[in-house]
N, CA, C and O of each residue as an XYZ file, in Angstrom:
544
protein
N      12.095    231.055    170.924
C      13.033    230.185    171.550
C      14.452    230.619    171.202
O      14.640    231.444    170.308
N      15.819    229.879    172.150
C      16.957    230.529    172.022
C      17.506    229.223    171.724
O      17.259    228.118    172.206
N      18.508    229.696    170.595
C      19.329    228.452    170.596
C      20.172    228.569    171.702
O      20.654    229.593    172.185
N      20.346    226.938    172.188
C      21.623    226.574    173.045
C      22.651    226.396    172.125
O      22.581    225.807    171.046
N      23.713    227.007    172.683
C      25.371    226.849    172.335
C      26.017    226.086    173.278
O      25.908    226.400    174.464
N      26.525    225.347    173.021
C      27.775    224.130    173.347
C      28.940    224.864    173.336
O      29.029    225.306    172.191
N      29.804    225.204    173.936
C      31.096    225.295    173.730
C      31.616    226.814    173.833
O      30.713    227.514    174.290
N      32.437    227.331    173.638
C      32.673    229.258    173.350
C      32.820    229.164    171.745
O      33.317    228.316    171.004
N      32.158    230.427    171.524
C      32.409    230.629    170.300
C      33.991    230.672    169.316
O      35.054    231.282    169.432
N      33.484    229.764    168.438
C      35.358    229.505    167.592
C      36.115    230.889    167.584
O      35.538    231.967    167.441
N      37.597    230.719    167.770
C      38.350    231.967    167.786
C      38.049    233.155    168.778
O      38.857    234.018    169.119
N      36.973    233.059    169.106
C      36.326    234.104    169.884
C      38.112    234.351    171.343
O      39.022    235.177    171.271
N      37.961    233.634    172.031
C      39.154    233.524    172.693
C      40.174    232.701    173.129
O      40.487    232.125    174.171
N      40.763    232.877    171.555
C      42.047    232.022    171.527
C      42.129    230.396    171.928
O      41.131    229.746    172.237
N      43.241    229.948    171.883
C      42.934    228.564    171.769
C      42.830    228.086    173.142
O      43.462    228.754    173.960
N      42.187    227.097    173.579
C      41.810    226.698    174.455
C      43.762    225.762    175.029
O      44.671    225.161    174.457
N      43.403    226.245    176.506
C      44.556    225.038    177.405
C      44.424    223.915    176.782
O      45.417    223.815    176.060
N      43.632    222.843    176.630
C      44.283    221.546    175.827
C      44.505    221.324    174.561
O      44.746    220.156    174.254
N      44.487    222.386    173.458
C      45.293    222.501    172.545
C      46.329    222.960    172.524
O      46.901    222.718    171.461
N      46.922    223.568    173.241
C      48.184    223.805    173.690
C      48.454    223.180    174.163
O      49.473    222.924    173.521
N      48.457    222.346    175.123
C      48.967    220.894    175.736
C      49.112    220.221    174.634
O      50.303    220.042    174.382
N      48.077    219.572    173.531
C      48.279    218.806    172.879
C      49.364    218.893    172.110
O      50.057    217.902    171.880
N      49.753    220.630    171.408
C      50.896    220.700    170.783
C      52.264    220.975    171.390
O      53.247    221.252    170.703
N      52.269    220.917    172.219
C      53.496    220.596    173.290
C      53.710    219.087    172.840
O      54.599    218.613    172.133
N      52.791    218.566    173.367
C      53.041    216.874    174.155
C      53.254    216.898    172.440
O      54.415    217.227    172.685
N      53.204    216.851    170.799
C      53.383    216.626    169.889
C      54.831    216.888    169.752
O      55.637    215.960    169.809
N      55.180    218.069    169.580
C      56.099    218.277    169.934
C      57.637    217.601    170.045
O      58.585    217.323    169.310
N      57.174    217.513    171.706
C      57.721    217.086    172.710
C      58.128    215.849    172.391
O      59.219    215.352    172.672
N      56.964    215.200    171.617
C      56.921    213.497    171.281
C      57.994    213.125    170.203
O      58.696    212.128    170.030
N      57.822    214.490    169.449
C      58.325    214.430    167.942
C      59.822    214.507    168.228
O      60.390    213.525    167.750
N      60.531    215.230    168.760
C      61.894    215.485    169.082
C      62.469    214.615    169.858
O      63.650    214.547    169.518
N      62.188    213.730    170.953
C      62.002    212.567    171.363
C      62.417    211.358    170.772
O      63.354    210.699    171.225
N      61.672    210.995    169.645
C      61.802    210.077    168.880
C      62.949    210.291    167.773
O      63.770    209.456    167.392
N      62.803    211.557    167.377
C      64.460    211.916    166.451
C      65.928    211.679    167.139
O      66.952    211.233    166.621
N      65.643    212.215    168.748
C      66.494    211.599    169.392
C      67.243    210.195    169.713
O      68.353    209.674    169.815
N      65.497    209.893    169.820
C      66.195    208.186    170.329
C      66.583    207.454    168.840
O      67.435    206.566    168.849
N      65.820    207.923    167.333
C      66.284    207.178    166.587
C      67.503    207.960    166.074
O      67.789    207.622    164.925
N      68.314    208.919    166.596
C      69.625    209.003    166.408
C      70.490    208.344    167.187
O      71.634    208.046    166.843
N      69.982    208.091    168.259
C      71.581    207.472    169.614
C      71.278    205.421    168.453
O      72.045    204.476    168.637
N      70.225    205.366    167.593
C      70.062    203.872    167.740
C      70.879    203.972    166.976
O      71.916    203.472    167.412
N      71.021    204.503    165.692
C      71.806    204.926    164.633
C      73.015    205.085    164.896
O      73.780    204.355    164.267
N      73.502    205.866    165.688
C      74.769    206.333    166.098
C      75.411    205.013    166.821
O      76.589    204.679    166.693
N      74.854    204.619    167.268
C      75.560    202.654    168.132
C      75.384    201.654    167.465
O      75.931    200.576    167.699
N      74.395    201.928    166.311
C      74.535    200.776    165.372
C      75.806    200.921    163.970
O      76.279    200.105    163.178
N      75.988    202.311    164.193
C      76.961    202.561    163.398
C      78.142    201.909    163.797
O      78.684    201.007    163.159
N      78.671    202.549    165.247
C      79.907    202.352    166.277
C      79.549    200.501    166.169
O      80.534    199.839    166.496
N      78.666    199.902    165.883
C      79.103    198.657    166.635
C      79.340    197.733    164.955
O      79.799    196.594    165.033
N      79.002    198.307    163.539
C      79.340    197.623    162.051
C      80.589    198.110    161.703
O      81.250    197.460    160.893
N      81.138    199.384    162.280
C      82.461    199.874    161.977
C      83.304    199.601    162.854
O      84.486    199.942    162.810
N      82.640    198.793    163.960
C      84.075    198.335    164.849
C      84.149    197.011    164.612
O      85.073    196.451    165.202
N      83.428    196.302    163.897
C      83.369    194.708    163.607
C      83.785    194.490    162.395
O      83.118    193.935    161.522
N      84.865    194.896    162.281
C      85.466    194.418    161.070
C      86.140    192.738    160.904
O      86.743    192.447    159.871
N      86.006    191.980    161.735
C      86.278    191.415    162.341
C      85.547    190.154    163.266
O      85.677    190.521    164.434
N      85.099    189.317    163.251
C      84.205    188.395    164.463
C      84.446    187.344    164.393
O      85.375    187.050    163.640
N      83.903    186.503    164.964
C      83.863    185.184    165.133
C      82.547    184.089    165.959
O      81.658    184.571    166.661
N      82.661    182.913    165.738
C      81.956    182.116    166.481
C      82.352    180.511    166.851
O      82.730    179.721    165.987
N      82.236    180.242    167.958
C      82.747    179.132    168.262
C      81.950    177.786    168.041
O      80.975    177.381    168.672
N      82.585    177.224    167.029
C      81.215    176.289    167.003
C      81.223    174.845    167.364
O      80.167    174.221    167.264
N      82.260    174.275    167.758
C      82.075    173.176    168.692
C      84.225    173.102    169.472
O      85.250    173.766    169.317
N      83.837    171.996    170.173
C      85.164    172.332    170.687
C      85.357    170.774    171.090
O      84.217    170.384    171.343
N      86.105    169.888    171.238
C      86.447    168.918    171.832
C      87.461    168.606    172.420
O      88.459    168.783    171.721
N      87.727    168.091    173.721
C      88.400    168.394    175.171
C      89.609    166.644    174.573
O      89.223    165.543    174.967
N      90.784    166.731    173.774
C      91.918    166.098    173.674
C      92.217    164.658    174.531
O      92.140    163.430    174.519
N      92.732    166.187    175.481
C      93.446    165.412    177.182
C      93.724    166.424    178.008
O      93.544    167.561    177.571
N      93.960    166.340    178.655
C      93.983    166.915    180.328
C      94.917    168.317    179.556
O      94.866    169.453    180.028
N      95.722    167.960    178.334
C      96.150    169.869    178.153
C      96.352    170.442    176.802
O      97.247    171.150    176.341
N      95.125    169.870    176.224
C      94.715    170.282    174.873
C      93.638    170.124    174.617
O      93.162    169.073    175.048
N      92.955    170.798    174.026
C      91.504    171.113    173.584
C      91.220    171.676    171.907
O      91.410    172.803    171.450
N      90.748    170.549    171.283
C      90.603    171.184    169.722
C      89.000    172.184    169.931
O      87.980    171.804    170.507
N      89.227    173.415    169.302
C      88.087    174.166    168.972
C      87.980    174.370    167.228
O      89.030    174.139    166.628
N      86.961    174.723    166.517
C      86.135    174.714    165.568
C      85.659    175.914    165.764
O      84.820    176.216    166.613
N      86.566    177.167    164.410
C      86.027    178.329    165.006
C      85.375    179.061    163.404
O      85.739    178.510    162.366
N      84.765    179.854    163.347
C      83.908    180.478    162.279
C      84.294    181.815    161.721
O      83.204    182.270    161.373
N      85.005    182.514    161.495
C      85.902    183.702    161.406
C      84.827    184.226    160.202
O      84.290    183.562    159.316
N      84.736    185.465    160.467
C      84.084    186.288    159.343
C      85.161    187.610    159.262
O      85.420    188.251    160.281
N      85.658    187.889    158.166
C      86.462    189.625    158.378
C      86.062    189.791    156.898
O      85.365    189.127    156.131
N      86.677    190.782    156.803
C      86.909    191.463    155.112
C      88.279    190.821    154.768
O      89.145    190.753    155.640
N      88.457    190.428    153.722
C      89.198    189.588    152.698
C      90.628    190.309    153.134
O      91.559    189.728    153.690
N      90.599    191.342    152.853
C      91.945    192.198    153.216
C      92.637    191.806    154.446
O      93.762    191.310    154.394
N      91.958    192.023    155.656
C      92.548    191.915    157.091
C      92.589    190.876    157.286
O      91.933    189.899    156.923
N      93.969    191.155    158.330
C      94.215    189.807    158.976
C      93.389    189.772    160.263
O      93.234    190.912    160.699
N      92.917    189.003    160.870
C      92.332    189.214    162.128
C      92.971    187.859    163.244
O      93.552    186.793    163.039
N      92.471    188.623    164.521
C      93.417    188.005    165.758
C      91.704    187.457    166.867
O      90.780    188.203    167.191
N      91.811    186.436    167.076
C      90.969    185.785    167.846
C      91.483    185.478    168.983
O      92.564    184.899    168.878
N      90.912    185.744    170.609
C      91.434    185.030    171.559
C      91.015    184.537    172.437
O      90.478    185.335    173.205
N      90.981    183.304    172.808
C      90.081    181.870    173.298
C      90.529    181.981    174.762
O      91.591    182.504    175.102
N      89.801    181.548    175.440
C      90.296    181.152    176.915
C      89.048    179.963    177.402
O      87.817    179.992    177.407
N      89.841    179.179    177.702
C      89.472    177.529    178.343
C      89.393    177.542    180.036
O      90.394    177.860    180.678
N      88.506    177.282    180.507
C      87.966    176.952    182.306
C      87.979    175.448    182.206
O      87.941    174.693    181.234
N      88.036    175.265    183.354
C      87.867    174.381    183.993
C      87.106    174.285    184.944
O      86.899    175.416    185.384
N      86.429    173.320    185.656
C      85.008    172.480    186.064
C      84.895    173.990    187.222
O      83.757    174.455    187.288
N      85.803    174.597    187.941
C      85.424    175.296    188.885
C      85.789    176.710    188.731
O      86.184    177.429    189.650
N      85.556    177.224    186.926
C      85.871    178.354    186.455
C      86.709    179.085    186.407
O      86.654    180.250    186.014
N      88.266    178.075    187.092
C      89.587    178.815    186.875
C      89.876    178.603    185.447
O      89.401    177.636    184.850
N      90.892    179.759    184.687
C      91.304    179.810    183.221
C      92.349    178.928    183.689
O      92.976    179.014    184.745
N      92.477    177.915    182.605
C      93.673    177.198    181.878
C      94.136    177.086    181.103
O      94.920    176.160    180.893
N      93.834    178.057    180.263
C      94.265    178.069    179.236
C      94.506    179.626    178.382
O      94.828    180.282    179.373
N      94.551    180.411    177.478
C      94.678    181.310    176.856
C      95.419    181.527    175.907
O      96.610    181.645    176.194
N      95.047    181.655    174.536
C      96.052    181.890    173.092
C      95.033    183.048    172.741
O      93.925    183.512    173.012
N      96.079    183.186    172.009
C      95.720    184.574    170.574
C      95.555    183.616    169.035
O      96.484    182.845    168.797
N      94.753    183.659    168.341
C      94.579    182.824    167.039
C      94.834    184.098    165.960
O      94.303    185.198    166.109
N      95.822    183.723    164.746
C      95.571    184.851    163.842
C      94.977    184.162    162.698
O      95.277    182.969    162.640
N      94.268    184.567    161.841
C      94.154    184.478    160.491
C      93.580    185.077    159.517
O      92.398    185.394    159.386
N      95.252    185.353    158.223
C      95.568    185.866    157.271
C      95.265    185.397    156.052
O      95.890    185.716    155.041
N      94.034    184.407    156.079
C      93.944    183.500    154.696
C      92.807    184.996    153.828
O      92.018    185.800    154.324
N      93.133    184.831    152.828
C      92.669    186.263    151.779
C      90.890    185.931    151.400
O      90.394    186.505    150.430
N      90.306    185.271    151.989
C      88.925    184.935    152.241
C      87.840    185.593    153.645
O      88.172    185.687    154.826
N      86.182    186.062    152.871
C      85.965    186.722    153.769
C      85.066    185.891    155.060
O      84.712    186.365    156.139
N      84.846    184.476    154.512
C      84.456    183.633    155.823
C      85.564    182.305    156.268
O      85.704    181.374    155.476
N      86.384    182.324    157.710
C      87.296    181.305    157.370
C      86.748    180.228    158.322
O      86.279    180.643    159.381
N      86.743    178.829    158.080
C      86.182    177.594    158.850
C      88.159    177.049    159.372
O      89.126    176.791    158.655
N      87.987    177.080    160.980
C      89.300    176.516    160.754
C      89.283    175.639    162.200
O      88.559    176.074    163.095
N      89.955    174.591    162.407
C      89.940    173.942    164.349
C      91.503    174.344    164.695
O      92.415    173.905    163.995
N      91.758    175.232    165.853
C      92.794    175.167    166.501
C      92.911    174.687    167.413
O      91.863    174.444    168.013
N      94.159    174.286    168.033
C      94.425    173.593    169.223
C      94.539    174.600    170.505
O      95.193    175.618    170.279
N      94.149    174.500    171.445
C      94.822    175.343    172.601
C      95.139    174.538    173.502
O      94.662    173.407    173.600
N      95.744    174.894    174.047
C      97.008    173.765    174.954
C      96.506    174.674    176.330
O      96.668    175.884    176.491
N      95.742    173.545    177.415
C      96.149    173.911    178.567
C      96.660    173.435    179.395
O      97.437    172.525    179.107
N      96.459    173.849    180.988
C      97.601    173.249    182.318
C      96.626    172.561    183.047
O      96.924    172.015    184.109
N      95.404    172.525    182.555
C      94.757    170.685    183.310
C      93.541    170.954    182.538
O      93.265    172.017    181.983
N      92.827    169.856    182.561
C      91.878    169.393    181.760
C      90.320    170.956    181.846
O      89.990    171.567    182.863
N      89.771    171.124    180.509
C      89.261    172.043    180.357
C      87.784    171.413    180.161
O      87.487    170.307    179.712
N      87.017    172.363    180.594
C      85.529    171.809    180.511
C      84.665    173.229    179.718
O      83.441    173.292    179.608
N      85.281    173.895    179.409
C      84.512    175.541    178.582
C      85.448    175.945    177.993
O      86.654    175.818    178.205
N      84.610    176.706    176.833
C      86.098    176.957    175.779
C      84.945    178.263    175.936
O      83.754    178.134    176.218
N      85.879    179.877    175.592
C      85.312    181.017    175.817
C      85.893    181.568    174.645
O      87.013    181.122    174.400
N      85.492    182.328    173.930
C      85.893    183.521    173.165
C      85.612    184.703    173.254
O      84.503    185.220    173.123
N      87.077    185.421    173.590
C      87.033    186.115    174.400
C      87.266    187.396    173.270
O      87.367    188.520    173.761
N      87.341    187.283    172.003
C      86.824    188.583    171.192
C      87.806    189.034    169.906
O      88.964    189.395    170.119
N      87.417    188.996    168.971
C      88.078    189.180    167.794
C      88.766    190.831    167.183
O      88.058    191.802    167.451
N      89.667    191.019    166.647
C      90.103    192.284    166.172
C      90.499    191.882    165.004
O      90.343    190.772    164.495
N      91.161    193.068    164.468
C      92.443    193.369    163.460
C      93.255    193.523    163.603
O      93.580    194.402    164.401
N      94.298    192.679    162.843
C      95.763    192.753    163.827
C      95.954    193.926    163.721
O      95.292    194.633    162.962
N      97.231    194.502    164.726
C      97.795    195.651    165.025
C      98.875    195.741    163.442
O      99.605    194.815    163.089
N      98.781    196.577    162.966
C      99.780    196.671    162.004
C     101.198    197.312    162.238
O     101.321    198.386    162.828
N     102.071    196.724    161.832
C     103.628    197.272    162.082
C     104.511    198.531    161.414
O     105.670    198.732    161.777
């Protein structure tokens, strides 16, 4: 009797097409993923080194027809001064309002309510995005 063989003999001729596919698609996979976990890296960088700076709005209450107290949450580094700037709508999403807020208090979380004064009664208070002041 003869033995049956399964398959081509190992090495006999070279590696077969889907091991070469497979180490492609490895590869392929591997460089891929170094990629994408560099761009995550690289924008998570760009977005902790540009936030030196933030905020959050945490309640707001509507005065009179042209003032509006807000309740705002400031986070910076102790050093900087930082500049906040609010903008207030009204019922049919025109702005009525708009200030710049600074604050220079030497603390790195600040709790503070400012006033913004608008030109008719406001129904949304927006924050519209925090920096570092411009220095002189």
């Amino acid at each position: 009797m003869s033995a049956v063989r399964e398959g081509l003999p190992e090495g006999r001729y070279g590696r077969s097409a889907d091991e070469r596919a497979d180490r492609k698609l490895k590869i392929i996979g591997a460089a891929l993923g170094v990629l994408l976990l560099s761009v995550i890296g690289w924008i998570g960088w760009g977005y902790i080194s540009g936030q030196s700076v933030s905020a959050e709005v945490i309640k707001f209450q509507v005065i009179s027809d042209t003032e509006v107290k807000v309740h705002l949450e400031v986070r910076k580094e102790a050093s900087v001064t930082g500049v906040c700037s609010l903008s207030s709508q009204d019922e049919g999403h025109g702005e009525v309002g708009r200030a710049d807020f600074t604050f220079a208090q030497p603390e790195g979380r600040v709790d503070e309510v400012v006033t913004l004064k608008t030109t008719r009664r406001a129904t949304m208070i927006e924050l519209v995005g925090c920096q570092p002041a411009a220095a002189h």
